[in-house]
C-alpha positions in Angstrom: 123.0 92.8 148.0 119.6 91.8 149.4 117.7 88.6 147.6 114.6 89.2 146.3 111.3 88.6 148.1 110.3 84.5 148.4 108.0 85.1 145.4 109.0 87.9 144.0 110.5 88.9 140.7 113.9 88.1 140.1 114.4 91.4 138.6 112.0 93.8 139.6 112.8 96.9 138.1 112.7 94.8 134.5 109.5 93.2 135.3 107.8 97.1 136.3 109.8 98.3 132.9 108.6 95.5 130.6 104.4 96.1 130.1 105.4 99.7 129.7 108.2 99.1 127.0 105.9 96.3 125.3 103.1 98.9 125.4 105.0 101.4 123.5 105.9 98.8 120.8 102.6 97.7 120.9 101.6 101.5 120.0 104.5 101.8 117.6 103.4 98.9 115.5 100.2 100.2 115.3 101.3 103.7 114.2 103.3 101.6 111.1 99.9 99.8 110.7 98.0 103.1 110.2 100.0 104.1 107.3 98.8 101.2 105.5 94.6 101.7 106.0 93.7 101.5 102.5 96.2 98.9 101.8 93.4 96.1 100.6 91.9 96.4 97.0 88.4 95.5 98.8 88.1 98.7 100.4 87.6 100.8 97.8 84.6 98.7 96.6 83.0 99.0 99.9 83.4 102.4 99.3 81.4 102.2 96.0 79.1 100.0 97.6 78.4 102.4 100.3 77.9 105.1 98.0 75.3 103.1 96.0 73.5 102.6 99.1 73.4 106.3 99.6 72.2 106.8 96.3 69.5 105.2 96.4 70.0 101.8 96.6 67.7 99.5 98.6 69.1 97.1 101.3 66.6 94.4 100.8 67.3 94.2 97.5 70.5 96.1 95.6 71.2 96.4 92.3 74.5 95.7 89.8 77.2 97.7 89.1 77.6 95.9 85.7 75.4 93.7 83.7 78.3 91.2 83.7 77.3 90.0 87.5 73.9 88.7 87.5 73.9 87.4 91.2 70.6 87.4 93.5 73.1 89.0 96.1 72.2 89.8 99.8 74.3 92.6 101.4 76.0 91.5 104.4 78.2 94.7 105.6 76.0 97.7 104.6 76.2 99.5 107.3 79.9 100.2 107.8 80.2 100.9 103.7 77.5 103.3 104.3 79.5 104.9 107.3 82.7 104.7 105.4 81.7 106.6 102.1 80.2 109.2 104.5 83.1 109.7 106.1 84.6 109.8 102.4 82.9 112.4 101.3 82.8 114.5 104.1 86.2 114.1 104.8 88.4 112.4 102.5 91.5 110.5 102.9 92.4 111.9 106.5 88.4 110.5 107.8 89.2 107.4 105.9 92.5 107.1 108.3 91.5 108.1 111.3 88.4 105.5 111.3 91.2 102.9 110.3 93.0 104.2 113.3 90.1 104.1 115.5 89.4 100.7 114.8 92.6 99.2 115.2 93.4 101.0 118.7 89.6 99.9 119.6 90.3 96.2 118.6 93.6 96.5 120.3 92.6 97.8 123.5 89.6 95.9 123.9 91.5 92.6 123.6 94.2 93.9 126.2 91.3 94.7 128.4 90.0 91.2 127.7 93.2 89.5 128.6 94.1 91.5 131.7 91.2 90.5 133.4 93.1 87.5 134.0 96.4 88.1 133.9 99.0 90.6 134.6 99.8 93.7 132.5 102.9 92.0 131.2 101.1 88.6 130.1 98.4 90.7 128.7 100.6 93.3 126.4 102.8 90.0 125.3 99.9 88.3 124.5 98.0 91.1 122.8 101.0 92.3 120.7 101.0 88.2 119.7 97.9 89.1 118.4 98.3 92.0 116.7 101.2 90.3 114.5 99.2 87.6 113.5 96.4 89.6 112.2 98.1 92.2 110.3 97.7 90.4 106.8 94.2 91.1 108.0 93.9 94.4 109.3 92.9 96.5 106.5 90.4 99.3 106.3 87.2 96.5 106.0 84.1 96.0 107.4 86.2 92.4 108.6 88.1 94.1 111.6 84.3 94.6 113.0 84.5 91.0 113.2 87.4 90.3 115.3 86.2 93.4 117.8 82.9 91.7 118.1 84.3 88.3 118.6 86.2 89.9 122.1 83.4 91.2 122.8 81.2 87.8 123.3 84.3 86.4 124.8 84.7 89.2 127.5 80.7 88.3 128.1 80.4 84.9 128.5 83.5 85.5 130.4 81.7 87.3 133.0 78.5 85.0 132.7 80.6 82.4 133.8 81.5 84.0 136.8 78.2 85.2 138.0 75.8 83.3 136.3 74.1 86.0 134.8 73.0 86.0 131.3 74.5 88.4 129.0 71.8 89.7 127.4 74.0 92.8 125.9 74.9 90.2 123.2 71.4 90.1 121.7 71.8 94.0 120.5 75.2 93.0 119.6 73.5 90.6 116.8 71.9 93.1 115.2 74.4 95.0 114.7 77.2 92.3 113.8 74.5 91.2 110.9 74.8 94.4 109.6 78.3 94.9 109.5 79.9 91.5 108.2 79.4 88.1 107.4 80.6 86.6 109.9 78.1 87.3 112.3 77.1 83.9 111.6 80.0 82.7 113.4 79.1 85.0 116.7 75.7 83.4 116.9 77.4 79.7 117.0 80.0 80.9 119.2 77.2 82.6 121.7 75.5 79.6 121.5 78.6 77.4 122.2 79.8 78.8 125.3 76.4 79.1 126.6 76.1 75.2 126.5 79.7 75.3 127.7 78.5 77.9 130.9 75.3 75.6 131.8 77.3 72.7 132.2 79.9 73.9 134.0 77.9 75.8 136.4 74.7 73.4 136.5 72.4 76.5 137.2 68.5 75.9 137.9 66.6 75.6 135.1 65.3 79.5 134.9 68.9 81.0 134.8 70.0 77.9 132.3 66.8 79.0 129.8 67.9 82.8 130.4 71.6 81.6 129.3 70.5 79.4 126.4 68.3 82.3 125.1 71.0 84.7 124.4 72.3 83.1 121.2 68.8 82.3 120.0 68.3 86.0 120.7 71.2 87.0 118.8 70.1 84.6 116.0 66.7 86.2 115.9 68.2 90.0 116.2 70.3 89.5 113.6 67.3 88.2 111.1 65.3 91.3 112.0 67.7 93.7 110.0 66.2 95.0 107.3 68.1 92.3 105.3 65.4 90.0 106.9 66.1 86.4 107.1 67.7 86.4 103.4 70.5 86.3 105.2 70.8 83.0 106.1 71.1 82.2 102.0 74.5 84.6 102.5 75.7 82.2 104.8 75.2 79.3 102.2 76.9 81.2 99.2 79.8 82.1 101.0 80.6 78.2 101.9 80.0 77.4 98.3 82.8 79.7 97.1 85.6 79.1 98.8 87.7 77.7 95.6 87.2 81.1 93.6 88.6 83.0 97.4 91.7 82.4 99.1 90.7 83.8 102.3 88.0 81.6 102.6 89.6 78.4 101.2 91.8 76.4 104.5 94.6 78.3 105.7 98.4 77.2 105.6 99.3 77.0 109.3 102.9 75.9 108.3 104.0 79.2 107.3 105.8 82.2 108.8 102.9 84.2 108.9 101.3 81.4 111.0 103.7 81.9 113.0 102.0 83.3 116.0 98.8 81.2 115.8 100.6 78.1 116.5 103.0 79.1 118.9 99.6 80.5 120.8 98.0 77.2 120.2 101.0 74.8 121.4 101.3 77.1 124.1 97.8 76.4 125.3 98.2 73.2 124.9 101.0 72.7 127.3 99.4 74.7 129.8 96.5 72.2 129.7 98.2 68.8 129.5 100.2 70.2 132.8 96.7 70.5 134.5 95.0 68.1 136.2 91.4 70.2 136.7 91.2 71.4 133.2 87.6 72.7 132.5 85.2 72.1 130.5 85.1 75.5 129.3 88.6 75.9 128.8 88.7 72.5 126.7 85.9 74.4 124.7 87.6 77.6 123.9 90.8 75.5 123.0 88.2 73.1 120.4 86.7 76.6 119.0 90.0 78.3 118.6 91.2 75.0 117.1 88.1 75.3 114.2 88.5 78.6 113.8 92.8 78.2 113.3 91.2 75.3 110.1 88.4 76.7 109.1 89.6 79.3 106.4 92.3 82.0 106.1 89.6 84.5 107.5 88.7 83.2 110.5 92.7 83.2 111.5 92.2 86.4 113.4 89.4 84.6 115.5 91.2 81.7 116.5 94.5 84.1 118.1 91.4 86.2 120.0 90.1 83.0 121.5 93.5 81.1 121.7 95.1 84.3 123.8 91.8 84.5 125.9 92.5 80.9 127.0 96.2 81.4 127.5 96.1 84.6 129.5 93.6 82.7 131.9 95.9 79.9 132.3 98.7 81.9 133.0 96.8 84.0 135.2 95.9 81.0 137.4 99.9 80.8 137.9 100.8 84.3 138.5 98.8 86.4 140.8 97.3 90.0 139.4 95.4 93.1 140.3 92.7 94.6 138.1 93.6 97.5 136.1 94.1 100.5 138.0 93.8 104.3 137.1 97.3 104.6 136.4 97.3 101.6 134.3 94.1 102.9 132.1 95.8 106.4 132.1 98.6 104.5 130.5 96.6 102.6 127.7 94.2 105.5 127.1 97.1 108.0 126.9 99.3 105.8 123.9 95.7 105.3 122.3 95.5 108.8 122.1 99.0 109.7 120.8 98.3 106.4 118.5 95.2 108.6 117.1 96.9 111.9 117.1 99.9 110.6 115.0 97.7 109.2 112.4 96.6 111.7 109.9 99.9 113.3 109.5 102.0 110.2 108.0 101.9 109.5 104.4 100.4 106.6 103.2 101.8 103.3 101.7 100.6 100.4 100.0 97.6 102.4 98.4 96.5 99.7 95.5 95.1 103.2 94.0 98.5 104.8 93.6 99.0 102.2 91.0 95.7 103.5 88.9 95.6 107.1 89.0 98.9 107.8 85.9 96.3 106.4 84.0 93.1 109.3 85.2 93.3 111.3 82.0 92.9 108.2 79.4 90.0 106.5 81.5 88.4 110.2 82.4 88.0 110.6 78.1 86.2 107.3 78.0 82.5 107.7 77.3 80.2 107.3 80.0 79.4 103.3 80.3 82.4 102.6 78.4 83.7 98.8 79.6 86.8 98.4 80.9 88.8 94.8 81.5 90.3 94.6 84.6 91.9 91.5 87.2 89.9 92.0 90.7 92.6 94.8 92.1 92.3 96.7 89.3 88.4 96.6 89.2 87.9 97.1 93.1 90.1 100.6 92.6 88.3 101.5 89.3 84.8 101.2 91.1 85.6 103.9 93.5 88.0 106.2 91.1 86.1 105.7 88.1 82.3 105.1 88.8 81.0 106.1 85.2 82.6 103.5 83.8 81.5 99.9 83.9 83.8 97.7 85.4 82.7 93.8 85.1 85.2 92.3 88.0 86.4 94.0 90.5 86.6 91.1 93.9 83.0 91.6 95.5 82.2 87.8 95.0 78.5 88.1 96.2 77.0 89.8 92.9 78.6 86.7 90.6 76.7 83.7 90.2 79.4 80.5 90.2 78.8 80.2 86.6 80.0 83.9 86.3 83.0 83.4 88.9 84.7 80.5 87.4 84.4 81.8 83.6 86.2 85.2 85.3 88.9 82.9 86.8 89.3 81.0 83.5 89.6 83.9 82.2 92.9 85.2 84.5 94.5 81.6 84.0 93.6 81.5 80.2 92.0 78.6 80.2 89.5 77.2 77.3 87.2 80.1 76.1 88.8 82.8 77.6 88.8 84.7 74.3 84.7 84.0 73.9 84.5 85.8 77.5 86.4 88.6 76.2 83.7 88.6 73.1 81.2 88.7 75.6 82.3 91.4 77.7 83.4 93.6 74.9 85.7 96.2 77.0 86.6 99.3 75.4 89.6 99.1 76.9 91.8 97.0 79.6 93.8 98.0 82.2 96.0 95.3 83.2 98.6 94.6 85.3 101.8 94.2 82.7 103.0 91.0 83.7 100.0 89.2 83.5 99.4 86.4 81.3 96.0 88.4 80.1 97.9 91.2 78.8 100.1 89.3 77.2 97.8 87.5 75.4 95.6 90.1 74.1 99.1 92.1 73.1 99.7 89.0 70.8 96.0 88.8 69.4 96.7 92.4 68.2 95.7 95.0 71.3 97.3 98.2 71.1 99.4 99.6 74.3 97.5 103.2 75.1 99.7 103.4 78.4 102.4 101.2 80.7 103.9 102.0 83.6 106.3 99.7 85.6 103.2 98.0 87.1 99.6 98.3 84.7 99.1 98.5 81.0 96.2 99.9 79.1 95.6 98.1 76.2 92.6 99.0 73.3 91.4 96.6 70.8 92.2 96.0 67.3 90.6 98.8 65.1 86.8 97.8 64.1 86.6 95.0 67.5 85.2 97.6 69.5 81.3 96.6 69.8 78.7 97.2 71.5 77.8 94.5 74.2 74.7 93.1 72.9 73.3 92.0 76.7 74.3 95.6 77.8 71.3 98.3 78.4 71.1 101.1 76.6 
């Protein structure tokens, strides 16, 4: 039997077989991932969010969905709650999946197509299904996903501005609509505006096309105040920072962990492949420090810091491993298991629907009165907003409408700490709907609160005869 080519693979019909049977996992995995869209308690209050926005509400300045959140809030992801109660109403659950399938296969796709360009097919499906498994706590059916598309989208830019020299001016429209759609569009600006530095002084360009690359993150900046937000959006910034002990995906992540997993074995990885070089770049040092702040920052920028880690490993592996660009066959490939990803989509039965736990109770909460209050933990409330909007529903997880006063007597509250009985006084619910192994339901069960309803999961519980009142702060 003949050796192989000097060069060659050692096994060459393994190493033609390999991107194709990764890319079918890769598809696989995201067909499992689509019957989990609505999986996240927060998307159902982006849902009622949305709706109020369709209503009526104004974008510079929204209202409350409950007296008992009294925030000055500014809405940061309007636009896609908009776009998803749309789809809602005009086409229910199956619309709601199918733009939860589009936006996985999109951020998948687009972050192959951002690691091929320098690497191979089979670098680039290992390091994009790497990816994939270390976001999946985060991939939910939120305005959040946006995010981590966008963020491959200024890497695939500066990317190419670092090879011609040319400024990406793309990005600038790209900040308008990133400020519209999440929070972290914060976080695109500074990373626009790092790599820019990073590309003027690799490249030393004259001081015209330098200006022209410095100006695309202070145009993105500027874009992105120009939504009809307006510059109140910089004071979202700040609140969110401040917040972080009331949020667990904003608080610093714990990168010892299983679920980690893949972040750190993408970060040790390009870590490796740098100490063996002896050119390392400036801009490859950079995109290892910004992966590096996103990995600490908080739980939520997790997804960020595998996009830019895998960026920076695929090009370092690419430098050791020749590659062609994608060819037609290759894009017939991707575009074809895209496709039977989409197709697949609206015919599987869901799982993990928080809601599924809510609706036994439907009949009881649909012979409430109108405005009645109902006690709830944050998953509870988030469903509630969407399923039952003529009820009031004090917490429900959207942490912008609570002032800090409001968020920490909500988690003393949960934890039963000091005064937790004066903030049920306050809120006077007609009801709560609990979940039964709380430490909430247990305590209002032993200060005399009647059980309406349990299933294995939730209780309903209604107060003692003659403590049902009238909250005094409530409109009429």
């Amino acid at each position: 039997m003949a050796a192989p080519a000097s060069g060659g693979p050692r096994f060459p019909l393994l190493a033609r077989a390999y991107p194709l049977i990764a890319a079918a996992l890769a598809a696989a995995l995201l067909v499992a991932l689509d019957r989990r869209p609505l999986r996240s308690f927060d998307t159902y209050f982006h849902l009622r969010f949305g709706q109020e926005f369709l209503d009526g509400w104004s974008i510079a300045h929204p209202g409350q969905l409950s007296t008992a959140s009294t925030n000055d809030w500014v809405p940061t992801q309007w636009l896609p709650q908009v776009v998803l109660a749309r789809i809602a109403d005009d086409l229910g659950t199956t619309g709601l999946v199918l733009a939860f399938s589009l936006l996985v296969v999109g951020f998948a796709v687009a972050t192959y197509l951002l690691l091929r360009r320098h690497a191979d097919s089979a670098v680039a499906i290992t390091l994009t299904l790497v990816v994939i498994l270390g976001c999946l706590p985060s991939l939910s059916l939120r305005p959040q996903v946006l995010s981590y598309l966008f963020l491959v989208a200024v890497l695939g830019a500066w990317d190419r501005a670092r090879a011609s020299g040319r400024a990406p001016w793309p990005l600038v429209p790209l900040g308008w609509l990133w400020a519209t759609c999440h929070g972290m569009w914060v976080v695109g600006v500074a990373a626009c505006a790092f790599l820019a530095v990073l590309v003027v002084l690799e490249r030393r360009p004259g001081r015209g096309r330098a200006l022209a690359l410095l100006a695309v993150p202070a145009g993105m900046l500027l874009a992105s105040l120009a939504t009809p937000v307006g510059p109140r959006l910089l004071s979202a910034v700040l609140l969110v920072n401040s917040r972080s002990d009331f949020f667990a995906e904003w608080a610093a992540p714990d990168l010892v962990s299983i679920g980690a997993a893949p972040l750190t074995a993408l970060a040790a990885l390009a870590v490796v492949l740098l100490v063996r070089r002896r050119d390392v770049g400036l801009y490859e040092l950079g995109l290892l420090a910004m992966g590096g702040a996103f990995a600490v920052y908080s739980g939520r920028t997790l997804p960020l810091a595998l996009i830019t880690l895998a960026a920076l490993v695929a090009s370092e592996l690419g430098r050791r491993r020749p590659h062609r660009p994608v060819g037609r066959s290759e894009a017939l490939v991707v575009l074809g298991l895209a496709a039977v990803v989409l197709a697949v989509a609206p015919s599987q039965s869901l799982l993990d629907d928080p809601a599924a736990r809510v609706r036994p109770f439907a009949s009881r909460l649909d012979a409430l009165p109108a405005g009645s209050r109902v006690l709830t933990d944050w998953p509870v409330g988030g469903v509630l907003l969407w399923l039952e909007p003529r009820l009031d529903v004090p917490l429900h997880g959207y942490g912008d409408v609570y002032t800090e006063d409001e968020l920490q007597r909500y988690a003393d509250l949960d934890h039963l700490e000091p005064g937790w009985d004066d903030t049920v006084d306050r809120l006077a619910p007609r009801v709560a709907l609990l979940p039964d192994d709380s430490a909430l339901a247990y305590a209002l069960e032993r200060d005399g609160w009647s059980v309406q309803q349990r299933t294995k999961e939730l209780v309903l519980l209604a107060p003692p005869p003659g403590q049902t009142r009238t909250d005094p702060n409530r409109p009429d």
